[in-house]
Backbone as CSV, one residue per row, in Angstrom:
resi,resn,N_x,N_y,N_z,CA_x,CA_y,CA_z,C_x,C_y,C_z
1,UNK,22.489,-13.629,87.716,22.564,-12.932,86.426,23.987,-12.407,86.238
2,UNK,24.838,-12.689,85.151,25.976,-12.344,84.524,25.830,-10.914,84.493
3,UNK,26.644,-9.764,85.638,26.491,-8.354,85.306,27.771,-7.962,84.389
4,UNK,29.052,-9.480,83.849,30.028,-8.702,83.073,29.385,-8.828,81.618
5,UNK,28.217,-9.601,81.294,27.850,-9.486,79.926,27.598,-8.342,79.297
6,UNK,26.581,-7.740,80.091,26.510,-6.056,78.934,27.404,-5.440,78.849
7,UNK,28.507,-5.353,80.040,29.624,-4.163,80.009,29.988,-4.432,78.412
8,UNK,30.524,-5.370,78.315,31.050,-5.994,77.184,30.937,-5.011,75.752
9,UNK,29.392,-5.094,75.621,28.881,-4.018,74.935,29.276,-2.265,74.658
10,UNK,30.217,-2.095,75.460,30.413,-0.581,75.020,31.813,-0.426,74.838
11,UNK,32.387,-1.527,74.274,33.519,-1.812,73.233,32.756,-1.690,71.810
12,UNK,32.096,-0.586,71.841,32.151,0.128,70.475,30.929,-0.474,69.671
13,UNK,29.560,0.242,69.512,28.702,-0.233,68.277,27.369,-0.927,69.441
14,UNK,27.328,-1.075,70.884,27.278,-2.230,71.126,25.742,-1.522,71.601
15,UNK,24.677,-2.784,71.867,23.632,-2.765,72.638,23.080,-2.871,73.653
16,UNK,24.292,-3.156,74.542,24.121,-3.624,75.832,23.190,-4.853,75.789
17,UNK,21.701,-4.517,75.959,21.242,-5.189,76.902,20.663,-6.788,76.087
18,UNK,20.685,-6.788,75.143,20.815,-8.351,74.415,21.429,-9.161,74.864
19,UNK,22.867,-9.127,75.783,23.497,-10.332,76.151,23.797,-10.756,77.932
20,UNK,22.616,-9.202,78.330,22.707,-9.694,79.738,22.046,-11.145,80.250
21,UNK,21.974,-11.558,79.513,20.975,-12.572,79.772,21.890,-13.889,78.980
22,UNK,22.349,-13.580,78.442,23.347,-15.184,77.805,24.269,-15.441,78.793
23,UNK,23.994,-16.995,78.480,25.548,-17.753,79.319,26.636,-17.790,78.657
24,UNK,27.929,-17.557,79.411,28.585,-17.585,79.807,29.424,-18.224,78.283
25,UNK,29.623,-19.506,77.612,30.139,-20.004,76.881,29.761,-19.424,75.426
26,UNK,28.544,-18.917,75.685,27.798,-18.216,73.942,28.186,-16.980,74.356
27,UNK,28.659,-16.350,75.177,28.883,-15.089,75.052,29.594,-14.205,73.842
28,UNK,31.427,-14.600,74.097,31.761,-13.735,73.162,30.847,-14.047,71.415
29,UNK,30.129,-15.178,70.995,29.738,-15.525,69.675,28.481,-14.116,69.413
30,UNK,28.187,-14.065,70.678,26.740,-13.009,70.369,27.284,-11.827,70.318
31,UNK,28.423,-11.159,71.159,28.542,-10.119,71.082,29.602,-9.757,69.553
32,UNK,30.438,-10.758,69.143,30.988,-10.482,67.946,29.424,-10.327,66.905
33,UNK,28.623,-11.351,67.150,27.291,-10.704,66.013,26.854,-9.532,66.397
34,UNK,26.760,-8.944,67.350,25.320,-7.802,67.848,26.408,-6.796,67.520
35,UNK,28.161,-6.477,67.559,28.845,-5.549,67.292,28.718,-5.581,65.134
36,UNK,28.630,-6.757,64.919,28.778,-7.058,63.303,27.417,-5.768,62.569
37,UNK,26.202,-6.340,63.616,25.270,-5.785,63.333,24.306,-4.598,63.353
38,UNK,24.691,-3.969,64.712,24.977,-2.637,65.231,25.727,-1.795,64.210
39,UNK,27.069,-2.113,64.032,27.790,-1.534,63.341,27.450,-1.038,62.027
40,UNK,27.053,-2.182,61.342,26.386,-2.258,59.986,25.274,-1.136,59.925
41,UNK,24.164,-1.389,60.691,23.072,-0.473,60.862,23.688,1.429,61.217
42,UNK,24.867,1.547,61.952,25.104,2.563,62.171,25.654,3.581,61.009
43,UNK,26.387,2.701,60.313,27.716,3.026,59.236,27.543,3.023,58.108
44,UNK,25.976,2.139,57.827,26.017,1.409,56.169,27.005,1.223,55.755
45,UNK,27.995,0.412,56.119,29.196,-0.449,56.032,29.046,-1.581,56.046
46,UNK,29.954,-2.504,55.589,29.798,-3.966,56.396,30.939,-3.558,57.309
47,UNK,30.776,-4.282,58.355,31.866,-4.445,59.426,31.639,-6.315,59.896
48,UNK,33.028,-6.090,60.136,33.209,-7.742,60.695,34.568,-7.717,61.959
49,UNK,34.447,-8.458,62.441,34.952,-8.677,63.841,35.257,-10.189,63.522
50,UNK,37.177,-9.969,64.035,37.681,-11.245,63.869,37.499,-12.398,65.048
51,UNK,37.566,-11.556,66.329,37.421,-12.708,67.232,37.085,-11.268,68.527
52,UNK,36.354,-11.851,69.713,35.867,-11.527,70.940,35.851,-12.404,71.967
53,UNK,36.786,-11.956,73.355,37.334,-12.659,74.333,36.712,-12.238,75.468
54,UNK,36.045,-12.116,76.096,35.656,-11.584,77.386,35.793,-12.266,78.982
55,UNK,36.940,-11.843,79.569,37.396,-13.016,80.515,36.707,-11.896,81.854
56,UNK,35.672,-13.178,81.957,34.773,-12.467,83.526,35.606,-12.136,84.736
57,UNK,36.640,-13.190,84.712,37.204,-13.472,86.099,38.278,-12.418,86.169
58,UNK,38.609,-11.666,85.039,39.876,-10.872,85.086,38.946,-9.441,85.070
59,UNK,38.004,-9.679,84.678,36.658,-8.290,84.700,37.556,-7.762,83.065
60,UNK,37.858,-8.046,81.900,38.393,-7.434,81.015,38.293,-7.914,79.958
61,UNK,38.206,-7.940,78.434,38.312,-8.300,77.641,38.581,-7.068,76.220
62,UNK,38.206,-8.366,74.978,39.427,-7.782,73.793,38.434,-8.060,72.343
63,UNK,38.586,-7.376,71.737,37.776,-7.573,70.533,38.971,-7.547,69.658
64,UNK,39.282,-7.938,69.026,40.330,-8.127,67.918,39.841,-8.123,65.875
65,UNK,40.708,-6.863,65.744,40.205,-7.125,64.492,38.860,-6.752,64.331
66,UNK,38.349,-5.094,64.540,37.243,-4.836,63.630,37.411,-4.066,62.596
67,UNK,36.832,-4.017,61.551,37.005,-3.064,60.323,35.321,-2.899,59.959
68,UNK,35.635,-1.540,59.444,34.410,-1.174,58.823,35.245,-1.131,57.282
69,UNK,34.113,-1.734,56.010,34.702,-1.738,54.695,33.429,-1.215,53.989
70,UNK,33.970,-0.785,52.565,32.626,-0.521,51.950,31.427,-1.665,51.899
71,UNK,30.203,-1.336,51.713,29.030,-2.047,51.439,28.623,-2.840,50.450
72,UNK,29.435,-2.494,49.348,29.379,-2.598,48.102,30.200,-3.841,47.552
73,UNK,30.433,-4.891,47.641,31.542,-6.441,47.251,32.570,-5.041,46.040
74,UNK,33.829,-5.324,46.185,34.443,-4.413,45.668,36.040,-4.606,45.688
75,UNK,37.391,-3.851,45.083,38.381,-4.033,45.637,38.937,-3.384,45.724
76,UNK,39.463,-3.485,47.060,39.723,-1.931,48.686,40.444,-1.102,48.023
77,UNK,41.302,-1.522,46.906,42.229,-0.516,46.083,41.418,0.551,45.323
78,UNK,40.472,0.058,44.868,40.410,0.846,43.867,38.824,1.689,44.557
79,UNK,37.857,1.237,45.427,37.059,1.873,45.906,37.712,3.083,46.522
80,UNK,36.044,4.032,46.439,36.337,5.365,46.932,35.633,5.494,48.199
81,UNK,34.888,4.382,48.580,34.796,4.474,50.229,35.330,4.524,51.249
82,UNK,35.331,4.993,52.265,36.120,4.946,53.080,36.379,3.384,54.059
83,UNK,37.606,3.226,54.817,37.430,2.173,55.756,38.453,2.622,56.777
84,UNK,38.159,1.551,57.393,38.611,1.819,59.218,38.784,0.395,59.749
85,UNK,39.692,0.235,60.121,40.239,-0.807,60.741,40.731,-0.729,62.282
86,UNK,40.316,-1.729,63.242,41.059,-1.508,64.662,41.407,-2.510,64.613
87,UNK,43.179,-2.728,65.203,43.336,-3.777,65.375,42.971,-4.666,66.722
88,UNK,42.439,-3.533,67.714,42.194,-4.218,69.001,41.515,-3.240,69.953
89,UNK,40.646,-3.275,70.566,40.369,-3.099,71.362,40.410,-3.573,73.065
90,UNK,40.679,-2.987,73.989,40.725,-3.323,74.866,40.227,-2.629,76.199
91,UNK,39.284,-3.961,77.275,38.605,-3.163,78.148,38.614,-3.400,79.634
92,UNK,38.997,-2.514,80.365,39.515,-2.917,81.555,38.268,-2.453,82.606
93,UNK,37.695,-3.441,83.458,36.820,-2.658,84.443,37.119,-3.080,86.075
94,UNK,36.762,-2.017,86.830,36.713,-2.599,87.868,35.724,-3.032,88.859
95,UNK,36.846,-4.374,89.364,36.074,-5.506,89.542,34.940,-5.132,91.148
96,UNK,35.631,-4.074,91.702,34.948,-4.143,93.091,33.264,-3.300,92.822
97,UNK,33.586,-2.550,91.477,31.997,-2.058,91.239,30.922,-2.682,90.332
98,UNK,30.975,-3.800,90.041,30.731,-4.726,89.607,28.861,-5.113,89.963
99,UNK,28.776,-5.345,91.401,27.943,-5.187,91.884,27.004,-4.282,92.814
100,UNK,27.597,-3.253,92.179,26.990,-1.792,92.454,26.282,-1.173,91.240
101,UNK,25.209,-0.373,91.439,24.006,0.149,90.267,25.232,0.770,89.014
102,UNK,26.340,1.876,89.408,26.974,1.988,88.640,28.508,1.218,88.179
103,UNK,29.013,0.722,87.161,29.400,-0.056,87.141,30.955,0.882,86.557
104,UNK,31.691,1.150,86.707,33.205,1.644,86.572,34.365,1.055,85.339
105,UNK,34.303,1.733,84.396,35.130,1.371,83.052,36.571,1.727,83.232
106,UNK,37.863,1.140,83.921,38.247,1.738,83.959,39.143,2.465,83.057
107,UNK,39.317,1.646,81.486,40.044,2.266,80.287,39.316,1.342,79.220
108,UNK,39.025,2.082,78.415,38.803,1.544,76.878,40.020,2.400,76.458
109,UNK,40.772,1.164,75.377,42.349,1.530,75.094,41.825,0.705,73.293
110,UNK,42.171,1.383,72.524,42.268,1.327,70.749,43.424,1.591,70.413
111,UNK,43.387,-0.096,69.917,45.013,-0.447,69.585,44.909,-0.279,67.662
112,UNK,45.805,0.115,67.075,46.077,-0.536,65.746,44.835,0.463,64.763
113,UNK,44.536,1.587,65.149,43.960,2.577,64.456,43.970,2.835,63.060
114,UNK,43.636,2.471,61.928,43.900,2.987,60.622,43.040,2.883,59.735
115,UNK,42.829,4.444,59.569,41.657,5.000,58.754,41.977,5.298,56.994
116,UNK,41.347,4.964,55.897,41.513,5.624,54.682,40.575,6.206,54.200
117,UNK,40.731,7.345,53.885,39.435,8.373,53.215,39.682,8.721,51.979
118,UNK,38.820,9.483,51.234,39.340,9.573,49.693,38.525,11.195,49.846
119,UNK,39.472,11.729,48.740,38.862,13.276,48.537,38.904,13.585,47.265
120,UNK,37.917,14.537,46.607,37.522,14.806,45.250,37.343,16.131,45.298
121,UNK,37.179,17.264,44.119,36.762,18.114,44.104,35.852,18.652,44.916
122,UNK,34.766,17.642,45.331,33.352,17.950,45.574,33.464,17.878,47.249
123,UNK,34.063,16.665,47.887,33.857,16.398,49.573,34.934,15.670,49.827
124,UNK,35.128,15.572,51.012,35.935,14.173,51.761,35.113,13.150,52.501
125,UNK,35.211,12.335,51.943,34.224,11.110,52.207,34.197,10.896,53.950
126,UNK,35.269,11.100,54.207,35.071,10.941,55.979,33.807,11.932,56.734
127,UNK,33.613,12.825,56.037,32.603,13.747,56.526,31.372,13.072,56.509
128,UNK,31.150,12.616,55.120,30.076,11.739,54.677,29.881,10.370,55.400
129,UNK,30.787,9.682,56.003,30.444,8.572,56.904,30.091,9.326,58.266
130,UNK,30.792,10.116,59.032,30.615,10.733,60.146,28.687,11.672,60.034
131,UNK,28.589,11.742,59.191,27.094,12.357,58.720,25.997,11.278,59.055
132,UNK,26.454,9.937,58.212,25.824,8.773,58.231,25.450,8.322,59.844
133,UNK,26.452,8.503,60.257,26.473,7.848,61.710,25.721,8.446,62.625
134,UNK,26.092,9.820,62.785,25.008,10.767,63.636,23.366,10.725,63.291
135,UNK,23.466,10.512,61.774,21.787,9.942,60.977,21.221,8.964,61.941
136,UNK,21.994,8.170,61.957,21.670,6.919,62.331,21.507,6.124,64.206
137,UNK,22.195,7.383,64.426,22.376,7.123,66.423,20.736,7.125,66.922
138,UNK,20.078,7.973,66.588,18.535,8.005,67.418,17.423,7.021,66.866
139,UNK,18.115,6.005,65.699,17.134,4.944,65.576,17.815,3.925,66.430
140,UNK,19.265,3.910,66.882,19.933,2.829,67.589,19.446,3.070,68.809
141,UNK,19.132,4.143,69.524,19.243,4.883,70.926,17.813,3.935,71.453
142,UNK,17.804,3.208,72.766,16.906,2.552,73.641,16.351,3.202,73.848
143,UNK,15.249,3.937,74.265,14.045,4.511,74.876,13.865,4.453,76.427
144,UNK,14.495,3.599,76.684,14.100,2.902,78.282,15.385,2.343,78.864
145,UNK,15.719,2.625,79.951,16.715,1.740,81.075,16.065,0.119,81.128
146,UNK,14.993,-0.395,80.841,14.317,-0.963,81.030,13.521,-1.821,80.205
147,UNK,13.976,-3.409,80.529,14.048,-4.049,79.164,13.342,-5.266,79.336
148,UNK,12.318,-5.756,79.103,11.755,-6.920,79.390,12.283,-8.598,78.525
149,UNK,11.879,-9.343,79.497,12.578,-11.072,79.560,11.906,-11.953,79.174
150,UNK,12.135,-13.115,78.719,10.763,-14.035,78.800,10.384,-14.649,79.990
151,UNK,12.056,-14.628,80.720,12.180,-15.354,81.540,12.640,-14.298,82.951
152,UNK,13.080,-13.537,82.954,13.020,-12.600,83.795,12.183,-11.519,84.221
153,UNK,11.232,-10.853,83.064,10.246,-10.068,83.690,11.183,-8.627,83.163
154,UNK,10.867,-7.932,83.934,11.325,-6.502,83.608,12.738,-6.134,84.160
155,UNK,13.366,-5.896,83.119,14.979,-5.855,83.899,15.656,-4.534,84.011
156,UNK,15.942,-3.633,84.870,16.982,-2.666,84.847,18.027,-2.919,84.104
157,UNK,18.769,-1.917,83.153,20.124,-2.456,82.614,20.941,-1.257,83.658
158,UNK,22.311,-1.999,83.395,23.060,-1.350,84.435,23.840,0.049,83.864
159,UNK,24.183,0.991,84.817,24.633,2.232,84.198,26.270,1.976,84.176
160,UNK,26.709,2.329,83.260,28.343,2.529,83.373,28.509,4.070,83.370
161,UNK,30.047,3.820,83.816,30.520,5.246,83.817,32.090,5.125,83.501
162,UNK,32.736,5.726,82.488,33.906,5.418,81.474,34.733,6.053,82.622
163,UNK,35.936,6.011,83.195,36.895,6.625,83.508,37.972,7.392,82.543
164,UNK,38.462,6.499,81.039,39.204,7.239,79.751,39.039,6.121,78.802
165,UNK,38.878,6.761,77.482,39.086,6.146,76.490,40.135,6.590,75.494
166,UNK,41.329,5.554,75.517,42.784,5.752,75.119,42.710,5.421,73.926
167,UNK,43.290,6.356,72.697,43.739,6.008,71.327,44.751,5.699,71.371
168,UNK,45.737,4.590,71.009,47.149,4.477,70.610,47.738,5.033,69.419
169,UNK,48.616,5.225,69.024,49.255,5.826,67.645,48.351,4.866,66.831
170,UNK,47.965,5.487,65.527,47.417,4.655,64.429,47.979,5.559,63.458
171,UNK,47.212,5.243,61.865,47.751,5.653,60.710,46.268,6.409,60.096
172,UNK,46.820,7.395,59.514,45.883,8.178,58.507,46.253,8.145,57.106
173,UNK,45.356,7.739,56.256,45.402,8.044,55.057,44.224,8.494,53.797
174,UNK,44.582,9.342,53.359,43.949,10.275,52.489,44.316,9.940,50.896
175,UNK,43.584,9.763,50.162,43.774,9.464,48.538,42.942,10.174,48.166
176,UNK,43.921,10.865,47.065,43.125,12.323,46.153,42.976,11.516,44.708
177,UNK,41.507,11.385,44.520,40.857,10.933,43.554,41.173,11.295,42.476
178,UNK,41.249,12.316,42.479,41.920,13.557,40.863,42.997,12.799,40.848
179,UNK,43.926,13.084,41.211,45.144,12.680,40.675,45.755,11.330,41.149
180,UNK,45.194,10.435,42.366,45.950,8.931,42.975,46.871,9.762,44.033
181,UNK,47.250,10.914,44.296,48.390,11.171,45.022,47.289,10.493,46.257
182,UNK,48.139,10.056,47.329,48.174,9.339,48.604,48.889,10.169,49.700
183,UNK,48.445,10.306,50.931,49.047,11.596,51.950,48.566,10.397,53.125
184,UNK,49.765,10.096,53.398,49.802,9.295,55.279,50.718,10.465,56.165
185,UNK,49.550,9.657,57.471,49.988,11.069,59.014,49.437,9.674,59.903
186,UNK,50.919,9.556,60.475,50.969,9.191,61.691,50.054,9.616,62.848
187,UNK,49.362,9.268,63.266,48.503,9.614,64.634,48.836,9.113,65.724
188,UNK,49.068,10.366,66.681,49.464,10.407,67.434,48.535,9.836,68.967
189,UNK,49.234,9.133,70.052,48.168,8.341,71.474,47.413,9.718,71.940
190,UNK,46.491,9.640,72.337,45.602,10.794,72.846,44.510,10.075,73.193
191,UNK,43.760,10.575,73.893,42.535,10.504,75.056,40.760,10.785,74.049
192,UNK,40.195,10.163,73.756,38.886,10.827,73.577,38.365,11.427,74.891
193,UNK,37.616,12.697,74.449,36.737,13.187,75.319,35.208,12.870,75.259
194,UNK,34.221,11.993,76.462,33.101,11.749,76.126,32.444,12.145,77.649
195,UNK,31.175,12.356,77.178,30.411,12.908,78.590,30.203,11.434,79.773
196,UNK,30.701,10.670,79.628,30.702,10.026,80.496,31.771,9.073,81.700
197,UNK,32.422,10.588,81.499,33.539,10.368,83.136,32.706,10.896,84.007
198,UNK,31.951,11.525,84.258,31.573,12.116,85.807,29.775,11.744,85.784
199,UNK,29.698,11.297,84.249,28.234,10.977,84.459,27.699,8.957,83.554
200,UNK,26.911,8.275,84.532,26.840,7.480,84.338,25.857,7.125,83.059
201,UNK,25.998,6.023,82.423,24.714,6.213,80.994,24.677,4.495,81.183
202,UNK,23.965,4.082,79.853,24.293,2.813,79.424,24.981,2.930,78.476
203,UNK,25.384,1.282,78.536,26.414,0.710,77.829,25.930,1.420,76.046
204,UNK,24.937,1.174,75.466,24.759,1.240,74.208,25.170,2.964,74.233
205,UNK,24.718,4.087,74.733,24.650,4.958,74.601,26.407,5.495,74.438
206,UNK,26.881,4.753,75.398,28.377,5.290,75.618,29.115,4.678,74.331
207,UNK,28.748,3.375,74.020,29.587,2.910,72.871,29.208,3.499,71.537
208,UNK,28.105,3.964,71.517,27.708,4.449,70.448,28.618,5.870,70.143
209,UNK,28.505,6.676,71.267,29.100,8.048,71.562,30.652,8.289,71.412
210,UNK,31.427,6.992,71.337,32.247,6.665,71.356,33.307,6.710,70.219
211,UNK,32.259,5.907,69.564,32.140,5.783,67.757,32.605,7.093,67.062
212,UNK,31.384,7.665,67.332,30.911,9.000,67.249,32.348,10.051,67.256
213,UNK,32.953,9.673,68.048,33.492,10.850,69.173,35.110,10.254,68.206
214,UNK,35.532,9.455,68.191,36.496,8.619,67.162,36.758,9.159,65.652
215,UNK,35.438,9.279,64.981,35.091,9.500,63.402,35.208,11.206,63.855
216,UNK,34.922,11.924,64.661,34.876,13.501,64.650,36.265,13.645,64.605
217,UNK,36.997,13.126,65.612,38.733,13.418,65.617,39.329,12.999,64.441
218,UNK,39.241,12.039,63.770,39.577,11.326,62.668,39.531,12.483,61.745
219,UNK,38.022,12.920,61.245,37.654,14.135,60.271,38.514,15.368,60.454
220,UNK,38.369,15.946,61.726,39.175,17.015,61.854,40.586,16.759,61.776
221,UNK,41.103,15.148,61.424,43.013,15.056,61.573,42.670,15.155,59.616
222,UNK,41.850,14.643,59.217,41.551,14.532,57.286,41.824,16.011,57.291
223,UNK,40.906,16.709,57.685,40.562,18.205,57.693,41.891,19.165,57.623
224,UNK,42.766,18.849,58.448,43.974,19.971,58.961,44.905,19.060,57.523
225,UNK,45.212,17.777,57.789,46.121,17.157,56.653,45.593,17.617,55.122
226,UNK,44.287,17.983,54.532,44.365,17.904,53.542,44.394,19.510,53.316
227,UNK,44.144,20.093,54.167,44.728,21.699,54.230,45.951,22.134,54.151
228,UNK,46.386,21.304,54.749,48.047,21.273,55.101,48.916,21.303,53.822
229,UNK,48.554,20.405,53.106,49.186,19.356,51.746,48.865,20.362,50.882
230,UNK,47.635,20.882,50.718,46.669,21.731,49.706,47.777,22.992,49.510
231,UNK,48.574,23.965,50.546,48.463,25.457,50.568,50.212,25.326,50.650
């Protein structure tokens, strides 16, 4: 049984345990769908994913190119939804825990960060996606470590445990609806904080948390910038 397939999964949105069980050549095709679709369900967004690489033998791989866009067929200019673009993700594990119950992340690194939100009298839409998402985590959330096969029977999924998850510089931008004025802020490399350096979970739980943990920092950089600009 392929134990680098699920890791795979907590590059953000992911389910883990759907692709412990695929070979090897269909891999990255399922996990670019199950992130397309995950995502979608989390965000009420569409999201799409340009390409997914997962090289077993190096224990690491790369998702390239995800964006979350509005739901709505539309054009990005002139909508007031928000979107989010990564240009890359990247995931490094190590290889010697591999075949041990807990399995060792050793960096999730987010390349090419850039968020646009829109603000009105009434809210800042980033709040309102970050709302959506937390809505939406306990219908995604597994019930069970424990996942049955047609062909395997009852399967343990494996626990990971994140060592850091690295933001690189990305871009912020804010558009004030009232008037079109536009406010960009450089964002600065920094570390997410998630409960799972010292404690092990699954893959879905951590990528989900992840998400999560991404859109909160994001809000609070909207939050201070449009305070900032405001006074």
């Amino acid at each position: 049984m392929n134990k680098f397939a699920p890791i795979a999964f907590v590059l953000l949105l992911s389910c883990g345990a759907a692709l412990w069980f695929l070979a090897s050549d269909s891999l990255n095709f399922h996990i670019k769908n199950q992130l397309q679709n995950i995502g979608s369900q989390l965000s009420q967004q569409n999201v799409n994913v340009e390409n997914v690489t997962m090289r077993g033998y190096q224990s690491s791989g790369t998702i390239t190119n995800l964006v979350f866009s509005p739901s709505q067929p539309t054009n990005l200019k002139t909508t007031t939804q928000p979107t989010l673009s990564i240009a890359s993700i990247d995931l490094v594990i190590d290889r010697d825990t591999l075949s041990e119950e807990v399995i060792i992340i050793d960096s999730i690194t987010i390349n090419g960060l850039n968020a646009l939100f829109h603000i009105n009298r009434d809210s800042l839409n980033a709040e309102t996606l970050l709302s959506t998402v937390q809505k939406n985590i306990p219908q995604l959330t597994m019930p069970t470590s424990v996942i049955e096969h047609e062909q395997q029977g009852k399967v343990a999924l494996p626990l990971l445990q994140v060592t850091k998850v690295i933001v690189n510089a990305g871009v912020l931008q804010i558009v004030n609806d009232e008037n079109g004025q536009t406010i960009t802020k450089t964002l600065p490399h920094f570390e997410l904080v998630t409960a799972h350096k010292e404690t092990a979970s699954q893959g879905q739980t951590i990528g989900v948390e992840v998400f999560e943990q991404l859109l909160v920092f994001l809000n609070n950089q909207a939050s201070k910038l449009q305070i900032t600009k405001t006074l």
